[in-house]
N, C-alpha and C positions, 0 to 999 in steps of 0.2 A: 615684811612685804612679800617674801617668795611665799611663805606659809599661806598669806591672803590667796594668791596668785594659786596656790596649786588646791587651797578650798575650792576655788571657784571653778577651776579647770575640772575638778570630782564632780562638783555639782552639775555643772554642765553634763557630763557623762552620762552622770546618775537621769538628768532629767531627758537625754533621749535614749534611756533604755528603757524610759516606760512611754515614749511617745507611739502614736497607734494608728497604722493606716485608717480610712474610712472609702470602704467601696459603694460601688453605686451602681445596679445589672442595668443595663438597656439592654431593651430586648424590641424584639421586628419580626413580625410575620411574612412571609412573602405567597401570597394564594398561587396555585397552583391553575395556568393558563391553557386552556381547551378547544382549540378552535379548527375545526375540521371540515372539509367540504370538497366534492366531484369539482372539477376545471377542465378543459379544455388544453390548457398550458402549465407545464409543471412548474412548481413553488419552490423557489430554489433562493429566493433574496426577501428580507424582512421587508423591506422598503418597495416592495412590488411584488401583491396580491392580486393574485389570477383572479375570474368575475367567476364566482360560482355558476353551475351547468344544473336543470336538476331536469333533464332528458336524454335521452341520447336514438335515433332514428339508427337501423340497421338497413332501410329502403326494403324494397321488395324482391322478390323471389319467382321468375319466371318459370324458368324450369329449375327442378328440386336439384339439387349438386349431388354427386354421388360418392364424393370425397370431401373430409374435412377442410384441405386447406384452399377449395372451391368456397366455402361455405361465405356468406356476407358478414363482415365483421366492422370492428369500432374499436378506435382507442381516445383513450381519456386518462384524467391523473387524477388520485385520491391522496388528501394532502392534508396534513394538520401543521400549526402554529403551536409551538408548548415550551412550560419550562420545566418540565417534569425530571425530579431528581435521580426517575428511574427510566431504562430503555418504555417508550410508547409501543402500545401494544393496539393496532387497528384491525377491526375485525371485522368483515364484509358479507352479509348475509343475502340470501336472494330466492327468487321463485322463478320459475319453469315460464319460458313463453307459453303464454294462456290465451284461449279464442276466446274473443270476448264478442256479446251482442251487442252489447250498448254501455253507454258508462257504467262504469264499476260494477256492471251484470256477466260474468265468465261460465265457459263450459268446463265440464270435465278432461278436455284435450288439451297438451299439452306438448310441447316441444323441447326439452333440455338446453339449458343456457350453460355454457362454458365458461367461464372466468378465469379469465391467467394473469398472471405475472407476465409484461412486454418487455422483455431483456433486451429489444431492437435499442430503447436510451438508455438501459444500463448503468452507464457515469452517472445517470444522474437520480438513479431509484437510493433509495433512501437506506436499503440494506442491497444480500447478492443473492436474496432469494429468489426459485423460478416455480413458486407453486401452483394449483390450479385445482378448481372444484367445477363440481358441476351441479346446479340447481336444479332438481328435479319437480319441488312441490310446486302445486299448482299456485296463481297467482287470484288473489281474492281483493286485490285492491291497494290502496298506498299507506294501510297502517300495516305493519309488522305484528304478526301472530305468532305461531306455536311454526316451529319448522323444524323438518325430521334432518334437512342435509345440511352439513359442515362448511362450516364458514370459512371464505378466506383469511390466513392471519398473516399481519404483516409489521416485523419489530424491527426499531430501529435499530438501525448495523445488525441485523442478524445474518447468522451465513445461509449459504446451498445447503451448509451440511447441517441445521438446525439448530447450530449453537445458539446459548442467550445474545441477545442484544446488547449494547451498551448506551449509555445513555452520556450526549455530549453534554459542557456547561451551558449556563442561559436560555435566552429564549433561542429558539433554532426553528428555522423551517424543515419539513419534512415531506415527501412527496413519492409515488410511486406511479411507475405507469401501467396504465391494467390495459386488457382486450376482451371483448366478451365476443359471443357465437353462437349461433345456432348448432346443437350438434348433428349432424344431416345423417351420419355413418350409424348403421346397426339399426336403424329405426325406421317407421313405414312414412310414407310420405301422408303430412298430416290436410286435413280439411284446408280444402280455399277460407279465408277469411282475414281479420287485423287478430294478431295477438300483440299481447303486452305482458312487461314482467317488470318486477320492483325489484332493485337492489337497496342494502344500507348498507352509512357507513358508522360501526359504533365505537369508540374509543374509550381504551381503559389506561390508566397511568400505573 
């Protein structure tokens, strides 16, 4: 009876040394979410999207200022929604206040548009950057052409000092507060008329 006993206790043995997992891959895609747009109010919670802006009025110009920080200004927030597994990379392109005659009919004058970084909300800009350009080419209308000046860029968590950004988990709101401006300093006082000038905002993950 023990010899039965210790057959079967082998067998046993023997037969899960040849037993054999069976796997099975599930796999999942997760797409890569985009959504970007000018506001009025910065973006700071999932569950409450600013109303996209796609104007912004600097008013009129009586007498020309003879100092920059006379100059008439605007602020606004450029904002993206993403789940991007790398820091978001926003990059703001623009043209020169342009005298325009008539709809989407422009002269050769122009005026320099300023664009900065508003560190005035700080806490709540999306990296600690404070940089700024200034849009020189003239303004041809609301599609995006060939442009000789440098864009604003703006990465999340990136520092003052230029380091890479980092990139947090999930879907995450993102948001910066920008200013723009005539720049009035160095330059002659331009023609009476309306100008106008196009900014974009273009996002790369």
């Amino acid at each position: 009876m023990k010899k039965v006993m210790v057959f079967f206790l082998l067998l046993l043995v023997a037969c899960m040394g040849f037993a054999e997992d069976k796997s099975l891959k599930v796999t999942l895609e997760i797409d890569d979410i985009s959504e970007y747009f000018f506001s009025d109010t910065p973006f700071t919670d999932l569950t409450s999207v600013p109303d996209p802006i796609t104007s912004k009025d600097l008013g009129e110009i009586t007498e020309f200022p003879t100092a920059q920080e006379n100059a008439p200004s605007a602020s606004f927030w450029a904002s993206a929604k993403t789940n991007s597994a790398t820091p978001l990379t926003m990059e703001i392109y623009g043209t020169a206040l342009t005298r325009k005659t008539a709809e989407n009919t422009y002269t050769s004058e122009t005026l320099p548009l300023i664009l900065s970084i508003d560190t005035e909300d700080n806490s709540l800009n999306s990296s600690s950057q404070t940089d700024s350009v200034e849009f020189k080419d003239a303004c041809t209308g609301p599609t995006r052409g060939e442009l000789t000046c440098s864009p604003l860029n703006l990465t999340e968590n990136a520092s003052a000092e230029n380091a890479p950004g980092t990139a947090e988990p999930g879907t995450r709101p993102l948001t910066w507060k920008l200013k723009i401006a005539p720049k009035v300093t160095d330059v002659a006082i331009p023609t009476a008329g309306s100008y106008e000038s196009y900014i974009w905002l273009v996002v790369e993950s």
